[in-house]
N, CA, C and O of each residue as an XYZ file, in Angstrom:
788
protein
N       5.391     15.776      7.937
C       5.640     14.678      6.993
C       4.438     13.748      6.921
O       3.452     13.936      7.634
N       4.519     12.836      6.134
C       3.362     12.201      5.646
C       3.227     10.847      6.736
O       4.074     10.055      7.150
N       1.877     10.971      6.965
C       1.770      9.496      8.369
C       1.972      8.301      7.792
O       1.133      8.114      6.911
N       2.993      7.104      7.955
C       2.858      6.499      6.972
C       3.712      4.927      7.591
O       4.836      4.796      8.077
N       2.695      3.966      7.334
C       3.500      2.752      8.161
C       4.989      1.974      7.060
O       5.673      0.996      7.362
N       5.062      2.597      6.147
C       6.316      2.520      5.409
C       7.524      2.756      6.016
O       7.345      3.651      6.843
N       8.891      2.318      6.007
C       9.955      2.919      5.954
C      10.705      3.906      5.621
O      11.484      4.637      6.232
N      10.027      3.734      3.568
C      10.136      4.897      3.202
C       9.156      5.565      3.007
O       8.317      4.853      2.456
N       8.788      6.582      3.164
C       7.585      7.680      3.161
C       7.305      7.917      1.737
O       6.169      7.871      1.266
N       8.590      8.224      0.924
C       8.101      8.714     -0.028
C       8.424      7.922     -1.631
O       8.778      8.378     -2.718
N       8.066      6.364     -1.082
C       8.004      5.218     -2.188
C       6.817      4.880     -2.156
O       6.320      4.636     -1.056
N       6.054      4.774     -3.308
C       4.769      4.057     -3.133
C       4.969      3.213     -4.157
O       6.043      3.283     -4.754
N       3.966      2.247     -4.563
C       3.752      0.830     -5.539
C       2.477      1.960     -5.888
O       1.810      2.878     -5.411
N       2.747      0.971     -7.331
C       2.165      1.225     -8.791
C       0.678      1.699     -9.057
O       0.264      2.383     -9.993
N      -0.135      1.062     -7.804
C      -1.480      0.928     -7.839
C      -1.810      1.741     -6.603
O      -1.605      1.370     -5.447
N      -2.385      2.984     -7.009
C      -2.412      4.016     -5.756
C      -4.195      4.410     -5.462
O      -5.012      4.677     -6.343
N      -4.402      4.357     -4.268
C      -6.048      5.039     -4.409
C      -5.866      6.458     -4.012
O      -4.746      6.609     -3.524
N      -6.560      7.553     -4.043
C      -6.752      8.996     -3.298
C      -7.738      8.810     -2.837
O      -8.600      8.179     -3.449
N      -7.980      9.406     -1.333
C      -9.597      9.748     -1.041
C      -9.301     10.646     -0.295
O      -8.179     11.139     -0.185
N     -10.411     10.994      0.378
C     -10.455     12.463      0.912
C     -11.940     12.862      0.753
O     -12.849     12.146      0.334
N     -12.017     14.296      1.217
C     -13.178     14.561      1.633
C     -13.359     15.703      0.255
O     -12.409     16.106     -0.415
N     -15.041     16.150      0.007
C     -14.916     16.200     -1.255
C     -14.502     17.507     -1.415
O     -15.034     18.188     -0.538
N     -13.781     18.180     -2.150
C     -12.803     19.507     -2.700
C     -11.624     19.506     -1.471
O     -11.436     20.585     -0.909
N     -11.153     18.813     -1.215
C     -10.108     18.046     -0.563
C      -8.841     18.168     -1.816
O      -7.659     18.471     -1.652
N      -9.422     17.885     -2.841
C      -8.085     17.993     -4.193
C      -7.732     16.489     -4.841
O      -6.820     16.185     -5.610
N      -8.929     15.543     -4.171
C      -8.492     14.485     -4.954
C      -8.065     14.172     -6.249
O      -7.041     13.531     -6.489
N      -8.855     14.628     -7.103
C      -8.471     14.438     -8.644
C      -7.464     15.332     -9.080
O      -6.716     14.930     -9.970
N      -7.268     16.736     -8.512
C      -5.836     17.571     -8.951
C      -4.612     16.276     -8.261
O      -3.773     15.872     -9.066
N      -4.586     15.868     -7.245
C      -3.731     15.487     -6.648
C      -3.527     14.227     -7.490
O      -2.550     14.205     -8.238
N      -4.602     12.854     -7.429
C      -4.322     11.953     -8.519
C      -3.698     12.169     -9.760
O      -2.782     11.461    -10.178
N      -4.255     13.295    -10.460
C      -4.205     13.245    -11.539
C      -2.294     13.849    -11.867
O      -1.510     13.444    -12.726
N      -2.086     14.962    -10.740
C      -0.355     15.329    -10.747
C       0.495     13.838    -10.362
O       1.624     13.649    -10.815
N      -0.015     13.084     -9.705
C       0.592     11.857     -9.388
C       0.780     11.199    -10.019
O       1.916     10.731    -10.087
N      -0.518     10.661    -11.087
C      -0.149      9.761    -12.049
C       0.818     10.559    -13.106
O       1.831      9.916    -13.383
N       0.731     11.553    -13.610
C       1.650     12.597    -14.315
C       3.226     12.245    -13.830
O       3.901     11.868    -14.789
N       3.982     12.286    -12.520
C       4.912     12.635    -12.111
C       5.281     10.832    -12.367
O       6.308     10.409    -12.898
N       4.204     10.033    -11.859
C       4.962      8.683    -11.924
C       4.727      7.699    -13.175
O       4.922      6.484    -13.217
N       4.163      8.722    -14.373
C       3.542      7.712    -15.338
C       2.679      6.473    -15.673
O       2.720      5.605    -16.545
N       1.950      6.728    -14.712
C       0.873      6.230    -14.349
C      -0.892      6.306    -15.188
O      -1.089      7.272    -15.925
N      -1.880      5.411    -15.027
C      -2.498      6.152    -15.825
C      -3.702      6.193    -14.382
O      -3.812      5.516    -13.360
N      -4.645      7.647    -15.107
C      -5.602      8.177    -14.014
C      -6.844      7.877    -14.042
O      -7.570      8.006    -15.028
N      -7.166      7.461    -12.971
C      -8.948      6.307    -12.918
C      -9.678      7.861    -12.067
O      -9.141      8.239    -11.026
N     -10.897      8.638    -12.637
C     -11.728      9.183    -12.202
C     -12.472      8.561    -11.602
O     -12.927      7.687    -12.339
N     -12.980      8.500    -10.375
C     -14.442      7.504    -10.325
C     -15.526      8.185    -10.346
O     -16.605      7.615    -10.509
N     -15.421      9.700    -10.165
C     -16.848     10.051    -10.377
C     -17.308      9.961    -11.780
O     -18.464      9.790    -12.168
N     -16.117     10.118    -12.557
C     -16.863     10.024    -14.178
C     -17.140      8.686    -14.595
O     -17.663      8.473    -15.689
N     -16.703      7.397    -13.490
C     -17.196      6.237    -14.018
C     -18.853      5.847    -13.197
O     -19.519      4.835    -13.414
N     -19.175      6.880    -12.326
C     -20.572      7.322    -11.728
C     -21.568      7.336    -11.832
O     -22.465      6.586    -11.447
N     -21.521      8.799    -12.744
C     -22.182      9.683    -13.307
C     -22.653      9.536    -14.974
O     -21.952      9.807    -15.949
N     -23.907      9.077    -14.969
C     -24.639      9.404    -16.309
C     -24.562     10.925    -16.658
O     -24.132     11.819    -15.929
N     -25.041     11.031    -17.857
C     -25.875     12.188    -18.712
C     -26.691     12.475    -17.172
O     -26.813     11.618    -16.297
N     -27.206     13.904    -17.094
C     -28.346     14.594    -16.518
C     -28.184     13.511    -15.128
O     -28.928     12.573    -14.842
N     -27.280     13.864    -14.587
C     -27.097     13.315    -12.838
C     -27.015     11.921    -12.313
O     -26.615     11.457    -11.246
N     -27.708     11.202    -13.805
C     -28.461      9.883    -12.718
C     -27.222      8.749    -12.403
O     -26.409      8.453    -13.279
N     -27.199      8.367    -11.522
C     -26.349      7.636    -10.795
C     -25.840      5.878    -11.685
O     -26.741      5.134    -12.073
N     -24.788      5.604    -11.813
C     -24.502      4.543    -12.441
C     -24.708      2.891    -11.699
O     -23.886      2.332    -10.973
N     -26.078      2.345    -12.148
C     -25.969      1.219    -11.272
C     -24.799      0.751    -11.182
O     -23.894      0.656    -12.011
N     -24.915      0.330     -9.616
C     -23.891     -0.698     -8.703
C     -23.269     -1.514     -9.616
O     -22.101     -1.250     -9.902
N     -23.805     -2.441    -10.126
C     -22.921     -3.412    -11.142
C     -22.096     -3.012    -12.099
O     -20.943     -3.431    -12.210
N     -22.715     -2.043    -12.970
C     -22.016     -1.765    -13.829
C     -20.987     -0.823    -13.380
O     -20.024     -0.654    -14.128
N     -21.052     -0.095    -12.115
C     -20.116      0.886    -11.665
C     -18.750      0.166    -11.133
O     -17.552      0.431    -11.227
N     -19.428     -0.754    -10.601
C     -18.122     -2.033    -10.338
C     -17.614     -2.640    -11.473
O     -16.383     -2.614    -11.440
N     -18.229     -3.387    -12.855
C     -17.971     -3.438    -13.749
C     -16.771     -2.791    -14.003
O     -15.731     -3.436    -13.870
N     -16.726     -1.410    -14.411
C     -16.033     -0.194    -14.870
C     -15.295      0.222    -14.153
O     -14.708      1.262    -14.455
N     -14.988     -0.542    -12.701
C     -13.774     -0.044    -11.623
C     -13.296     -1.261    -12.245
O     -12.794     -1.066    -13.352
N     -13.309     -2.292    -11.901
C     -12.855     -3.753    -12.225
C     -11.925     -3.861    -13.862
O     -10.826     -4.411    -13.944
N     -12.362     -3.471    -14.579
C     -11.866     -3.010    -15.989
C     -10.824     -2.066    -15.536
O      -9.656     -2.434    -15.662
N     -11.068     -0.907    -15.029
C      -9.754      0.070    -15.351
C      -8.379     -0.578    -14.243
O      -7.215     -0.432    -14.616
N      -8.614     -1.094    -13.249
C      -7.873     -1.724    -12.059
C      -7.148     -2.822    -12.695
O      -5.981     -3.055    -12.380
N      -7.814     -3.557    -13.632
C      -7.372     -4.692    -14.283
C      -5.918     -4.669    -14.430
O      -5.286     -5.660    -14.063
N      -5.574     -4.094    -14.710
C      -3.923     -3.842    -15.437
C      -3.067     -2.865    -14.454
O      -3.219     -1.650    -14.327
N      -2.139     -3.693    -13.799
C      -1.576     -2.918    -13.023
C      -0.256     -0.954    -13.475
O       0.221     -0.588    -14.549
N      -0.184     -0.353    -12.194
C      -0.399      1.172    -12.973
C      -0.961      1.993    -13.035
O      -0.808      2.816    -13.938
N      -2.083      2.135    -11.843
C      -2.835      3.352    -12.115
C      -3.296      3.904    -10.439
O      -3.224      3.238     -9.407
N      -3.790      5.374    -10.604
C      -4.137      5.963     -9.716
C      -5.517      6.811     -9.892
O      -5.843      7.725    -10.649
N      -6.317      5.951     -8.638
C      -7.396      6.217     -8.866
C      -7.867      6.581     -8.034
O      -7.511      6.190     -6.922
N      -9.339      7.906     -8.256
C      -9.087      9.001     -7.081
C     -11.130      8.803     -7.356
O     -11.887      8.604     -8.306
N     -11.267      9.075     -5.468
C     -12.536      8.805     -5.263
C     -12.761      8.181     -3.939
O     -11.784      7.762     -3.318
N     -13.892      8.083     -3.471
C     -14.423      7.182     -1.665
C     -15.094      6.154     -2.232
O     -14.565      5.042     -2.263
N     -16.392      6.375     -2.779
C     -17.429      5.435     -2.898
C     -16.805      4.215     -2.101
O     -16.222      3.256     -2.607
N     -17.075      4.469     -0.572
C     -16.469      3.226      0.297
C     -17.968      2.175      0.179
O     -17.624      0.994      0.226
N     -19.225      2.309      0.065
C     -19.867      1.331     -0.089
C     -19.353      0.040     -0.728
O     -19.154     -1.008     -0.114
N     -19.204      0.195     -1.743
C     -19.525     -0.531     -2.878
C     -17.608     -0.641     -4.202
O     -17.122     -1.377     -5.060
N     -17.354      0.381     -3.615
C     -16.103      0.454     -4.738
C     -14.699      0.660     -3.776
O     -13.651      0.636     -4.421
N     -14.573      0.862     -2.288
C     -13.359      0.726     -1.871
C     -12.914     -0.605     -1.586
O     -11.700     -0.797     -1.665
N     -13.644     -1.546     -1.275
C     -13.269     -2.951     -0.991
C     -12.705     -3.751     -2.198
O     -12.256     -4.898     -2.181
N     -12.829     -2.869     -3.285
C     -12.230     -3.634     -4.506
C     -11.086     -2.827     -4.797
O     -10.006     -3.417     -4.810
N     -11.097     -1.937     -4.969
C     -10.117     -0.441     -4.918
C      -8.967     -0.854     -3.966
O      -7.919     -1.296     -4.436
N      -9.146     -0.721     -2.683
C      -8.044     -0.942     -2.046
C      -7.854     -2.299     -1.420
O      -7.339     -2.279     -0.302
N      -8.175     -3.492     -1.931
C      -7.853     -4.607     -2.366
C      -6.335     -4.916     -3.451
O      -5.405     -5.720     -3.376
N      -6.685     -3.867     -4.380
C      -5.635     -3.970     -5.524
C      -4.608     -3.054     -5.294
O      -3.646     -3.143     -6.056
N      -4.570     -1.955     -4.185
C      -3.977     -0.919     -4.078
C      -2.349     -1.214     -3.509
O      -2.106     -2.271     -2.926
N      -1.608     -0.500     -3.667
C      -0.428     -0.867     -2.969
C      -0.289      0.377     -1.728
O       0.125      0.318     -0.570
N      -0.919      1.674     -2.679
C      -1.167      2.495     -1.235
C      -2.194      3.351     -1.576
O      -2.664      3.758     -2.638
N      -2.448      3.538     -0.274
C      -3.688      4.649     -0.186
C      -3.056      5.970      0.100
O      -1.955      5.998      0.650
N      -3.896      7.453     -0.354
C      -3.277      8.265     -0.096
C      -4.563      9.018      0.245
O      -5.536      9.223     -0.482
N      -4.336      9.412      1.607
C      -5.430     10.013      2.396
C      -5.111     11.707      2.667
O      -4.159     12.256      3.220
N      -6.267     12.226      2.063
C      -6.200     13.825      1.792
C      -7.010     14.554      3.282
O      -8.004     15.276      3.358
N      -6.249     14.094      4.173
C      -6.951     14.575      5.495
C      -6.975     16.084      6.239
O      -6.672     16.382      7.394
N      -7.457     16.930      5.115
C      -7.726     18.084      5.416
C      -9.108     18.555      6.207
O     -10.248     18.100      6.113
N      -8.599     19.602      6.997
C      -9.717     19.769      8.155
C     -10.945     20.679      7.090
O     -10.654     21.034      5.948
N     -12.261     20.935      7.708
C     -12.940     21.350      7.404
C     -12.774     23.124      6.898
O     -13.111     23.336      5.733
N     -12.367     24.141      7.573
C     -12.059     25.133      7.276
C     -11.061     25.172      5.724
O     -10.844     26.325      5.351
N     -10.658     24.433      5.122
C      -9.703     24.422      3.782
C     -11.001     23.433      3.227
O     -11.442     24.197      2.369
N     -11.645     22.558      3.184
C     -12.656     21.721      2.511
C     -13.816     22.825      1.599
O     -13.946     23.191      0.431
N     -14.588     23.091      3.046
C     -16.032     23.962      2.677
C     -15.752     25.113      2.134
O     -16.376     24.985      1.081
N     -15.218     26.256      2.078
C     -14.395     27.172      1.489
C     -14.439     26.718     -0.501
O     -15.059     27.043     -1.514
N     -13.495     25.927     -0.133
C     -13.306     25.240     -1.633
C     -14.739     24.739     -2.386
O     -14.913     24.950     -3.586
N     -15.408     24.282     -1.826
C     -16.582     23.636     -2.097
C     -17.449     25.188     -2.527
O     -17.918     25.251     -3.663
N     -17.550     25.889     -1.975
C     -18.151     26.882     -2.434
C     -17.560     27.152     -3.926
O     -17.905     26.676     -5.008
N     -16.789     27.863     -3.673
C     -15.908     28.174     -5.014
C     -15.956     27.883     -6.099
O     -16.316     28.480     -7.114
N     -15.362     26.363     -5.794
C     -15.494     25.265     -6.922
C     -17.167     25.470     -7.547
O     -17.304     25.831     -8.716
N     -18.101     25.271     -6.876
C     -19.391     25.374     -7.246
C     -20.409     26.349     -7.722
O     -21.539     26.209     -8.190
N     -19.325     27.847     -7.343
C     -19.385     28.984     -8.048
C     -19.343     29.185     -9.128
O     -20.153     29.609     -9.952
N     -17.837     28.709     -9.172
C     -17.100     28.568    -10.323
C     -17.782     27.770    -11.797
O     -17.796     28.131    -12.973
N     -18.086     27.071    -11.401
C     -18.556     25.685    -12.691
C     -19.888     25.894    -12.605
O     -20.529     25.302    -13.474
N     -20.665     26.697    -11.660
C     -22.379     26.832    -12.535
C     -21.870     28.413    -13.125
O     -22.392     28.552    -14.231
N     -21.144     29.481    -12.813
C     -21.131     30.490    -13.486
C     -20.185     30.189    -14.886
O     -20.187     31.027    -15.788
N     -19.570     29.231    -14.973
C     -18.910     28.759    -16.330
C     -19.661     27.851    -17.250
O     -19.341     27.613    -18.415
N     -20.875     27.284    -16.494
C     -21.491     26.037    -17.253
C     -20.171     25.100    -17.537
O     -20.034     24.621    -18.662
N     -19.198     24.841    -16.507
C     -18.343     23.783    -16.791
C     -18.902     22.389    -16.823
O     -19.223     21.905    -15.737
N     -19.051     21.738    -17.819
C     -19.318     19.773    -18.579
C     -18.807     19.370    -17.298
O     -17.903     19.848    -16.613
N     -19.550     18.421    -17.122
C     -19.094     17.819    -16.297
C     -19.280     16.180    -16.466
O     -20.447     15.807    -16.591
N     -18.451     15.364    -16.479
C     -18.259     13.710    -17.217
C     -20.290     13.806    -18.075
O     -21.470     13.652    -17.759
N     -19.629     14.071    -18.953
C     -21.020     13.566    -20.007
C     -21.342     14.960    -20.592
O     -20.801     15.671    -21.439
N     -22.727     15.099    -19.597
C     -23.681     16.102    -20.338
C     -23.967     16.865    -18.782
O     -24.564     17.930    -18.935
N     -23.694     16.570    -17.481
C     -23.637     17.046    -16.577
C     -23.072     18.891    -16.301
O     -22.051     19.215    -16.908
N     -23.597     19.711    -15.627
C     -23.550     20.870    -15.204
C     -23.940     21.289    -13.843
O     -25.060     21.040    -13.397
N     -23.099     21.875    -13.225
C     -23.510     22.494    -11.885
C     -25.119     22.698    -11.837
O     -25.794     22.761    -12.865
N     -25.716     22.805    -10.392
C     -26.679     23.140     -9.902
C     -26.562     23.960     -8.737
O     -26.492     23.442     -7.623
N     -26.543     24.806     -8.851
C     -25.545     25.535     -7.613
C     -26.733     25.503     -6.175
O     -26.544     25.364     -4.966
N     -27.855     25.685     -6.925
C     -29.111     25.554     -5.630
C     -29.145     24.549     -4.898
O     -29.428     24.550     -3.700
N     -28.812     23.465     -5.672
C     -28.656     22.195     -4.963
C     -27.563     22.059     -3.532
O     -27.800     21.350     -2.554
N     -26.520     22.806     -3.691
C     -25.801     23.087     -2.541
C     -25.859     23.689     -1.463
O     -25.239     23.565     -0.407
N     -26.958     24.611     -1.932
C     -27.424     25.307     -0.541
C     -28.663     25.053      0.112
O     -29.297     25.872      0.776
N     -29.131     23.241     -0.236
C     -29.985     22.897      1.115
C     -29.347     22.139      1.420
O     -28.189     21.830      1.138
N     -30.383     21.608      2.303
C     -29.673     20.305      3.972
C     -30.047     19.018      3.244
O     -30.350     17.956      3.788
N     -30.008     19.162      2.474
C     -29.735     17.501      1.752
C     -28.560     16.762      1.104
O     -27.456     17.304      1.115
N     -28.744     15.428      0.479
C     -27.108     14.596      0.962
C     -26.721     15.305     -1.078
O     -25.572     15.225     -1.511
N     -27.759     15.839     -1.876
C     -26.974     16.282     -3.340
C     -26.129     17.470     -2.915
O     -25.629     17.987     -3.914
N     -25.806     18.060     -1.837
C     -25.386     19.030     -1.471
C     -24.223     18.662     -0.985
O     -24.115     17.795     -0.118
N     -23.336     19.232     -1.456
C     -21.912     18.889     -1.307
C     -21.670     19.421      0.324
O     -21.020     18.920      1.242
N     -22.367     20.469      0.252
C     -22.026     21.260      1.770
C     -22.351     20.237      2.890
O     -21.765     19.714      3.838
N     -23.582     20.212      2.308
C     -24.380     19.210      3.733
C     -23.418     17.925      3.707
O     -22.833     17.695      4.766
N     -23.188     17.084      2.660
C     -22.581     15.794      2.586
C     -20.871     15.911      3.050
O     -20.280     14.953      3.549
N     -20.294     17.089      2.820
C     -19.219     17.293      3.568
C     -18.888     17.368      5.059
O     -17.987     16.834      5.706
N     -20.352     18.575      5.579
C     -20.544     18.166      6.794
C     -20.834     17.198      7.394
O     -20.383     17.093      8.534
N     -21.541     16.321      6.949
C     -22.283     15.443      7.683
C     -21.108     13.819      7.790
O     -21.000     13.052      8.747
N     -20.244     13.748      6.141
C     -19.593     12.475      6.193
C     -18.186     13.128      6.810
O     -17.632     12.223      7.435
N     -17.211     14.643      6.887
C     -16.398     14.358      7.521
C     -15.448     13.656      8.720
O     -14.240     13.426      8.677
N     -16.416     13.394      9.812
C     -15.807     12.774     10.999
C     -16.116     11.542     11.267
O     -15.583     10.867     12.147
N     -17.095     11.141     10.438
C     -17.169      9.481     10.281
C     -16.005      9.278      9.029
O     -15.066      8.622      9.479
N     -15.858      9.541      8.011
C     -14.854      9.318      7.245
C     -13.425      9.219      7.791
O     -12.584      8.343      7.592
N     -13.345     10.586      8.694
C     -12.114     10.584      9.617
C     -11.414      9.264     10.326
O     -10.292      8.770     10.437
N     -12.742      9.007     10.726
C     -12.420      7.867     11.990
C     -12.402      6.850     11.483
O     -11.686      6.023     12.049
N     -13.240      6.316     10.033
C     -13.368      4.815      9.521
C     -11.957      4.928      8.704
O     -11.349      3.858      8.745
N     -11.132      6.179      7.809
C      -9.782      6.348      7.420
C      -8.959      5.690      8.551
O      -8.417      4.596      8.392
N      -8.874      6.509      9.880
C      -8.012      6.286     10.698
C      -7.815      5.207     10.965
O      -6.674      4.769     11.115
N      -9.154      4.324     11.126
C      -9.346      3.121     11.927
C      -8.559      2.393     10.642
O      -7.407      2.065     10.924
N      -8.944      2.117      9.422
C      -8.172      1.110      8.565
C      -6.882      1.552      8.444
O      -6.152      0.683      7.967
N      -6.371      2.514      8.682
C      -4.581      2.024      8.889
C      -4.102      1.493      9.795
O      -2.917      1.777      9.968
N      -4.644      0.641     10.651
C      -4.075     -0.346     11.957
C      -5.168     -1.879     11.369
O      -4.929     -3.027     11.743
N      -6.274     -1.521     10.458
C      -7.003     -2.771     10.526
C      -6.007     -3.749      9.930
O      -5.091     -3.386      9.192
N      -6.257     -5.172     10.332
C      -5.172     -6.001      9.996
C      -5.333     -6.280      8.353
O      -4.444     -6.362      7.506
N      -6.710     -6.391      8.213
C      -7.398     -6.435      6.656
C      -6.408     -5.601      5.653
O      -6.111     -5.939      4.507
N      -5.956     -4.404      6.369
C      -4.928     -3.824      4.597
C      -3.579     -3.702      5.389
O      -3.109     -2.571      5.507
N      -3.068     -4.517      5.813
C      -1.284     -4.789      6.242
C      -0.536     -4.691      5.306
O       0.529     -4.078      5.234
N      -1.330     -5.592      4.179
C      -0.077     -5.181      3.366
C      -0.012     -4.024      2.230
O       0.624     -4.036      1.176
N      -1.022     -2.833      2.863
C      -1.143     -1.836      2.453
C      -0.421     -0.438      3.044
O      -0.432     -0.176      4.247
N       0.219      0.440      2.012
C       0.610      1.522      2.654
C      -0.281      2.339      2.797
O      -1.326      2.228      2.157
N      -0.069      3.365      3.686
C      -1.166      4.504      4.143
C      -0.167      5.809      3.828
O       0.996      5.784      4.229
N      -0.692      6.944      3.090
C      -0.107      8.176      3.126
C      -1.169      9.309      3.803
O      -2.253      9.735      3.403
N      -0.423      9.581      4.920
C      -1.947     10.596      5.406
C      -1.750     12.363      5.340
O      -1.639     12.875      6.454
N      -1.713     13.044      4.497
C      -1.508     14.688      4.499
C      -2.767     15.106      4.733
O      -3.852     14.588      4.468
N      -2.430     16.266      5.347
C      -2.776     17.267      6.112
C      -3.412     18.613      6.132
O      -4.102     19.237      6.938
N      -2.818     18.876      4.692
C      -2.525     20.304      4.540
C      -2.570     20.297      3.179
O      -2.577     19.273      2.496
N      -2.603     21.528      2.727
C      -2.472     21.286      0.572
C      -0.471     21.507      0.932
O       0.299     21.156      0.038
N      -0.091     21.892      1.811
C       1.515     22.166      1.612
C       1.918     20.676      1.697
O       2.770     20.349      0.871
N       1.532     19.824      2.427
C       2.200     18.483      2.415
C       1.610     17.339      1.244
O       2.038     16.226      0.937
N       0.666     17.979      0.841
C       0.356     17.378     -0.508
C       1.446     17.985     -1.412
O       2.123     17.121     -1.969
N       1.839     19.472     -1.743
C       2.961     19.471     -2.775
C       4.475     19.085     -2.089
O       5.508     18.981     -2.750
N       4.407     18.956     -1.093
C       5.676     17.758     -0.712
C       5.780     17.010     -0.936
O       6.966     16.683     -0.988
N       4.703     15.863     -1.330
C       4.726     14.665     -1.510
C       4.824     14.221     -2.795
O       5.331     13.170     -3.186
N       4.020     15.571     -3.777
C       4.454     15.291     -5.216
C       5.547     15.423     -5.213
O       6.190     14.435     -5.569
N       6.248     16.552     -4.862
C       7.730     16.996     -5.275
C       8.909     15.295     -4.879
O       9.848     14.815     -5.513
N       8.360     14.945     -3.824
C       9.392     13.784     -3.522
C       9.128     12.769     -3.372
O       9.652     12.204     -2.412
N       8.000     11.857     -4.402
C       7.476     11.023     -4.354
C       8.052      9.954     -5.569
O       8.052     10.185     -6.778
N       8.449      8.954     -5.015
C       8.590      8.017     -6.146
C       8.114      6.690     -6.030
O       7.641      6.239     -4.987
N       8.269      5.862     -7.421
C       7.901      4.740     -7.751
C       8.133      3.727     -7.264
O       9.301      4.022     -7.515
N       8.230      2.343     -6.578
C       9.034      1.285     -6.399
C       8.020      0.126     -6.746
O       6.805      0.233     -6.913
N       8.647     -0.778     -6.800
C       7.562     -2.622     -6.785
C       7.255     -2.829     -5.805
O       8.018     -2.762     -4.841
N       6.054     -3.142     -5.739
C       5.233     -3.307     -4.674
C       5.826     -4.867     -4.012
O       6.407     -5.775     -4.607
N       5.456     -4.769     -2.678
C       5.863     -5.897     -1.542
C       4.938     -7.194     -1.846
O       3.773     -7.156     -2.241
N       5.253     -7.663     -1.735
C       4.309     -8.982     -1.807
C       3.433     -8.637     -0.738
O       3.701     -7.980      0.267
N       1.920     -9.366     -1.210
C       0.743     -9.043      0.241
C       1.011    -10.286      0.938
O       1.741    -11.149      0.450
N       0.416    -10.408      2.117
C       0.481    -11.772      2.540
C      -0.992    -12.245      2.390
O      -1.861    -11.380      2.506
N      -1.400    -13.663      2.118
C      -2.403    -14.382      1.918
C      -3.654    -14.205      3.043
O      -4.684    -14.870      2.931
């Protein structure tokens, strides 16, 4: 079942984040969530990502989180813990943490990256796979950046579900892709708790 300092496990409030590690299933998972609870769905890599790779300055990337967050209702899937989780799960009522081990991650990551440079799948804009890019030891490499941020991600996840900073935040922590379709299947809506000041 889902780790979760709630009562009920499978009530969340309106304003949901996903994170996870990357081909983890964040955006399938957001995106079935906001679907099931009528919700609407915040990408953050496509609020990122220019044309041809280049990275969306800081301001305006906050800008464009700040805008879609505005209006309560939505589920929005992504880390960018620098710069975009402190506002993200500020507004959140829960977080939903895709804490799958490495053997189900890297696997996928291949695939996925197979998949979309042998399709030329668009990617937010004018963007397209680089599949070479994945197979060096650098951080554009999903491989390397999977390896390298999983167990610090692990531990800075873990650590903020006891930090006092998001109390009045729920935590959903799965495991597995099977307890992710548990959670769609029996997941519902409620009004969020008042935070405390």
């Amino acid at each position: 079942m889902p780790e979760n300092a709630s009562a009920e496990p499978l009530a969340v409030g309106p304003n949901i984040s996903v994170v996870g590690d990357s081909c983890s299933g964040k955006t399938t998972t957001a995106a079935a969530l906001a679907e099931r609870l009528v919700l609407r769905h915040v990408e953050l890599d496509a609020l990122s990502w220019q044309p041809n790779w280049i990275p969306t300055p800081d301001e305006i990337l906050l800008e464009g989180v700040r805008e879609a967050i505005a209006e309560p209702g939505w589920v929005i899937d992504g880390n960018y813990g620098r710069i975009v989780r402190p506002l993200t799960w500020a507004a959140a009522d829960t977080v939903v943490w895709l804490d799958f081990p490495l053997r189900i991650t890297l696997p996928r990551t291949l695939a996925r990256s197979w998949r979309r440079w042998r399709t030329r799948e668009l990617l937010w804009g004018t963007n397209r796979e680089r599949l070479w890019e994945h197979l060096l030891p650098w951080d554009r490499s999903l491989i390397w950046w999977t390896l390298k941020s999983h167990f610090r991600r692990r531990k800075a996840y873990a650590a903020s579900m006891t930090d006092p900073q998001w109390e009045g935040t729920q935590f959903v922590r799965l495991s597995s892709p099977a307890e992710v379709e548990r959670f769609l299947a029996d997941v519902r809506l409620v009004e969020p708790k008042a935070k405390s000041a």
